[in-house]
C-alpha positions in Angstrom: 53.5 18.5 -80.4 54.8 18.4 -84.1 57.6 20.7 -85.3 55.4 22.5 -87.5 53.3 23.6 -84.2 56.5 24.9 -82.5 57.1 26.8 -86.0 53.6 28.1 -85.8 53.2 29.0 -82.8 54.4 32.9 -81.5 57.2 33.4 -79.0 55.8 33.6 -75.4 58.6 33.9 -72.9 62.2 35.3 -73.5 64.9 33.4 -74.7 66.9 33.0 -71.2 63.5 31.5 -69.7 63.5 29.1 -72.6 66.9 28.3 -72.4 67.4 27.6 -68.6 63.9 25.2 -69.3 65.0 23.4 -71.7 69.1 22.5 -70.0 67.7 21.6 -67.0 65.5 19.3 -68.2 67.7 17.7 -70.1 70.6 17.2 -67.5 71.1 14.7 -64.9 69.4 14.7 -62.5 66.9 17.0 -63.6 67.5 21.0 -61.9 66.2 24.4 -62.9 66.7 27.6 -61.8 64.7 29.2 -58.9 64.0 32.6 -60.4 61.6 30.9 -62.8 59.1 30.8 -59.8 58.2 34.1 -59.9 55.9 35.0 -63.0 52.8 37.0 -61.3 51.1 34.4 -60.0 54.4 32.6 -58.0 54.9 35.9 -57.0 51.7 35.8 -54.9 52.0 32.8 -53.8 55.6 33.2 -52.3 54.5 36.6 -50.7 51.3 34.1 -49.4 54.3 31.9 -48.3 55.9 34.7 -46.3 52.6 34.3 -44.4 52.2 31.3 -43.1 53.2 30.3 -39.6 55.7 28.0 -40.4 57.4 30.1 -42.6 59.7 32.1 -39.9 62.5 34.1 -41.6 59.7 36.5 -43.2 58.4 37.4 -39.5 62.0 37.0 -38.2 63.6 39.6 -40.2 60.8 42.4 -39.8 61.6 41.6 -36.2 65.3 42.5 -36.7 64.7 45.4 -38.7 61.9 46.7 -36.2 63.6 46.4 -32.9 67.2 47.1 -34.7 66.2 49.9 -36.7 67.9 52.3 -34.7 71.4 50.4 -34.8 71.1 49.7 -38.3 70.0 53.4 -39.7 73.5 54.5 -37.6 75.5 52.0 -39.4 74.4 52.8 -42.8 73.8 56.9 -42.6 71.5 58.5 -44.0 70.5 59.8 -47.7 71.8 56.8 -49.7 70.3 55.4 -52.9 68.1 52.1 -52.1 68.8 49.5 -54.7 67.4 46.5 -53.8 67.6 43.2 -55.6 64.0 41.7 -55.9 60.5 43.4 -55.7 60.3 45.3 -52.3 58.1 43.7 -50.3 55.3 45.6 -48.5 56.4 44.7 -45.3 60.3 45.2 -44.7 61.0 47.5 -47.2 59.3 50.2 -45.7 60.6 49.7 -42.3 64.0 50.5 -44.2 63.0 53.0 -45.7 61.6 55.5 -42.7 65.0 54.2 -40.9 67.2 55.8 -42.9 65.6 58.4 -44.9 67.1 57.7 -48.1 67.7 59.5 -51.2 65.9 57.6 -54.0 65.0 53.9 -53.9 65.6 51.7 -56.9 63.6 48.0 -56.8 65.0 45.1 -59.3 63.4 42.7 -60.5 62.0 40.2 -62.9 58.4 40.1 -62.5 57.4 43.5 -64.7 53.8 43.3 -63.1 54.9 42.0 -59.3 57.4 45.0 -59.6 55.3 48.1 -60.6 52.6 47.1 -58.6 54.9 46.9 -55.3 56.7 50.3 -56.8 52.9 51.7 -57.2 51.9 51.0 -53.5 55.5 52.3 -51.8 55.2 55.2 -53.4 51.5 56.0 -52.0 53.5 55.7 -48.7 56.5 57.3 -49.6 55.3 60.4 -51.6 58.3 62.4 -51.7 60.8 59.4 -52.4 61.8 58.8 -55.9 61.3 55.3 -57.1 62.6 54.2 -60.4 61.8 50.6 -60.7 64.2 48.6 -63.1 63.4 45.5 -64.8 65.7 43.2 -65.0 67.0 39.9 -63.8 69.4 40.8 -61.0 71.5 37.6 -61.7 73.0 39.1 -65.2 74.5 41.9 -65.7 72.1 45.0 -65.8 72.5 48.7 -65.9 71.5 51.3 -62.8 69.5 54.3 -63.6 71.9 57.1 -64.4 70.1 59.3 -62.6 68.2 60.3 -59.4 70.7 56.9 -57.6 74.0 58.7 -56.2 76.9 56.9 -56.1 76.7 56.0 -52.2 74.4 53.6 -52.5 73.1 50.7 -50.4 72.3 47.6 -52.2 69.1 45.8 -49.9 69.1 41.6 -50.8 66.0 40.5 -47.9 65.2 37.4 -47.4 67.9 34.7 -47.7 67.5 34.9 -51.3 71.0 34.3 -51.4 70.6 31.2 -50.2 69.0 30.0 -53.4 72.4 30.6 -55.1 75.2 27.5 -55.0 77.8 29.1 -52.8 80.5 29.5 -56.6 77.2 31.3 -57.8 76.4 32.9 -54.4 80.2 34.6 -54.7 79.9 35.8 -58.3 76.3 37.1 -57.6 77.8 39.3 -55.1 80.7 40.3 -56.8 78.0 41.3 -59.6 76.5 43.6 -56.8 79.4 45.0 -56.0 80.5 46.0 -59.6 76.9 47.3 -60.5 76.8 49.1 -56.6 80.4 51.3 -57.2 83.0 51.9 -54.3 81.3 54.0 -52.2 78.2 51.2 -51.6 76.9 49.3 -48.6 75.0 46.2 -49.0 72.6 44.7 -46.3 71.9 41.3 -46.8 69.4 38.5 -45.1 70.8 35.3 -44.5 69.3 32.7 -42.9 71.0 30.5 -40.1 71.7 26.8 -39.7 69.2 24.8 -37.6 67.3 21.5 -37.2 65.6 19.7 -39.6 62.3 20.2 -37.3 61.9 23.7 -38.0 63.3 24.1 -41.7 61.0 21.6 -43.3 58.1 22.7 -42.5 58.7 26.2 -43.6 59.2 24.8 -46.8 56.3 22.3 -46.9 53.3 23.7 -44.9 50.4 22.1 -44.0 48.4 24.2 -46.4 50.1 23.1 -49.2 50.7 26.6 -50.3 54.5 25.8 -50.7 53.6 23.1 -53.2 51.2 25.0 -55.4 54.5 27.6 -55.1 56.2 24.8 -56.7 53.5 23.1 -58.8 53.0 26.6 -60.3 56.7 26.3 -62.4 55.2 23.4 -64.3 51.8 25.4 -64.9 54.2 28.5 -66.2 56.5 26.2 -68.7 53.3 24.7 -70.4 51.5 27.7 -70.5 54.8 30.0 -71.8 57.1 27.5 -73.5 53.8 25.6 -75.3 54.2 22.7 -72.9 52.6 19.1 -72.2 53.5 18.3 -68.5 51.1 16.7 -66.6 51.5 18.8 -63.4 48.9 16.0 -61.7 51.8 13.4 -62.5 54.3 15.8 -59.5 54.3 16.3 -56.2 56.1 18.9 -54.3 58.5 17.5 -51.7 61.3 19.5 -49.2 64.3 17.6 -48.1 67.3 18.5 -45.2 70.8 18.1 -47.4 73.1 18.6 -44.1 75.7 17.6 -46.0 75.3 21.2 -48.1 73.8 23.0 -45.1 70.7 23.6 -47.3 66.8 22.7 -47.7 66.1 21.3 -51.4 62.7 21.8 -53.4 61.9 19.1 -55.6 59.0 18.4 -58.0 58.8 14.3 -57.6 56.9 12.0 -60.4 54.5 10.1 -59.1 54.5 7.8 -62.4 56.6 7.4 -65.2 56.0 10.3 -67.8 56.7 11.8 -71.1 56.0 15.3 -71.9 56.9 18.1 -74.7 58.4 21.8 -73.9 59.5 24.3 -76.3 59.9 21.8 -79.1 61.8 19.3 -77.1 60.9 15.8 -75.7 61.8 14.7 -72.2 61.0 11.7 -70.3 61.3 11.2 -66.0 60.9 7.7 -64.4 58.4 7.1 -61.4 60.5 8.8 -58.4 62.6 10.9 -60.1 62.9 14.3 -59.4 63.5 17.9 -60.6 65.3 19.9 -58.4 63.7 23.0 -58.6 65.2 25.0 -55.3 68.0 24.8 -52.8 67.7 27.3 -49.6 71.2 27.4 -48.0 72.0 28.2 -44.7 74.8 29.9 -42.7 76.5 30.3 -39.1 77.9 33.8 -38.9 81.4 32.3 -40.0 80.4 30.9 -42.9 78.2 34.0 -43.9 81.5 36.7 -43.5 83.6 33.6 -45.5 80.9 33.9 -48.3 81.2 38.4 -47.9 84.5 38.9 -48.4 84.8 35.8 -51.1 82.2 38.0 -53.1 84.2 41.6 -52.3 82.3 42.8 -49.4 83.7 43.7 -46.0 81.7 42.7 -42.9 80.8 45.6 -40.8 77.5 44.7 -38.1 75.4 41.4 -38.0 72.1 41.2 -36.2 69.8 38.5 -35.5 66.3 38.0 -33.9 65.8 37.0 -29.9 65.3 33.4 -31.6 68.7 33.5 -33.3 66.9 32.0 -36.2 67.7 34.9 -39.1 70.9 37.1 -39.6 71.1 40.8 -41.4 74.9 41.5 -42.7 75.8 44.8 -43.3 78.7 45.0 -45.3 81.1 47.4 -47.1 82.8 47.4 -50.7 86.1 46.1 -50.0 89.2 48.1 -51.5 
């Protein structure tokens, strides 16, 4: 690509995107951030993910919230304003929601078409609940409907997304939550727990190879929004065990040495290198009310499934 075809051609992705692309490639070793997954199409694919046998926590936490409903709807109350970070998903949210009848129910997230399409189908099921979808990427700072979302508020983070987060960025993240959430807020959180090697990597590298397209799919979104050149047929997806870090890692591993173009900029990555696209951290209860109160939340209940594979926090704003 010349410079005069980065000149010409139009802006297709926003500037953070762009940015976060473009430093990670360049650093050492090669890392970007995991939100970039989810354009429509990894969006799919990760709610595909969610479906897959090996894939546990998915089936794990509707199992907490099903046969715990009843627990958890006493320890939140009722009539509080859902706000949850990322698109609901069609399976737990509701379950939430008829538990605890709330009084409006605000989604977040980045993926504009993921979001209104999940908002679109909740509120089929949900007639009489205001839903005021936001988009935004819950990571930065962002601004809560003034609106129809009362100040006792329960902020909803399924899925172990926190995980993705290094635990410095875990603790700010949810300090972030608690500023944007106000003093009156709850926050129920999925987390999931530490276990063998046997049954975390192959919920992150199935045998249908769903995981990998997942992962291939970042490189397909770069070229096609940041006017890229990677060969996506040069990578292949790959989980690893860090136990060191307590986590899973994602990586997109070259099968050659290859040079490619994004956004204007050159990179180069040697036959074996990697970018490291995901990490998935994992935590015994201690560690998980360490990581609450470090990011201003007070521990109140924890629940897991009969498998003791997946935790739900609930927590309080602390003082």
């Amino acid at each position: 690509m010349t410079q005069l075809d980065a000149v010409l051609r139009p802006p297709l992705s926003d500037p953070a995107f762009r940015r976060d692309i473009v430093e990670g490639l360049s650093a050492s070793p090669k890392a970007t951030p995991p939100i970039w997954f989810y354009d429509r199409r990894g969006s799919e694919l990760f709610e595909a993910i969610t479906r897959l046998p090996e894939y546990y926590p998915t089936r794990a936490e509707t199992a907490i919230l099903t046969l715990q409903g009843t627990a958890i709807a006493e320890a939140i109350g009722v009539r509080r304003c859902v706000v949850e970070f990322g698109a609901g998903s069609l399976t737990k949210t509701p379950l939430l929601l008829r538990a605890i009848d709330p009084s409006a129910y605000v989604p977040v997230d980045i993926s504009g078409d993921f979001l209104r399409d999940s908002a679109g189908i909740l509120a089929e099921d949900f007639p009489g609940l205001p839903i005021v979808p936001v988009e935004a990427d819950f990571t930065r700072p962002f601004t809560l409907p003034a609106a129809g979302c009362p100040k006792r508020r329960l902020g909803f983070f399924p899925g172990s997304t926190i995980g993705n987060f290094e635990p410095a960025a875990a603790v700010d993240l949810l300090r972030s939550m608690r500023e944007a959430l106000g003093d009156e807020a709850m926050l129920l959180i999925g987390m999931d727990r530490i276990k063998g090697p046997d049954v975390l990597v192959p919920a992150y590298d199935d045998a249908a190879g769903v995981t990998a397209e997942f992962n291939l799919n970042l490189l397909l979104r770069i070229n096609r929004e940041l006017g890229g050149d990677i060969p996506v047929g040069a990578f292949a997806h790959a989980a690893r065990w860090n136990d060191n870090a307590a986590r899973i890692e994602m990586h997109l591993v070259a099968k050659r040495a290859v040079a490619f173009d994004v956004a204007g900029h050159g990179f180069t990555i040697q036959a074996g290198e990697s970018i490291h696209t995901e990490s998935s951290h994992k935590y015994d209860g201690r560690t998980a009310r360490l990581l609450l109160r470090a990011g201003g939340w007070e521990p109140v209940e924890e629940w897991h499934d009969r498998e003791e594979l997946f935790s739900l926090h609930l927590a309080k704003a602390a003082g």
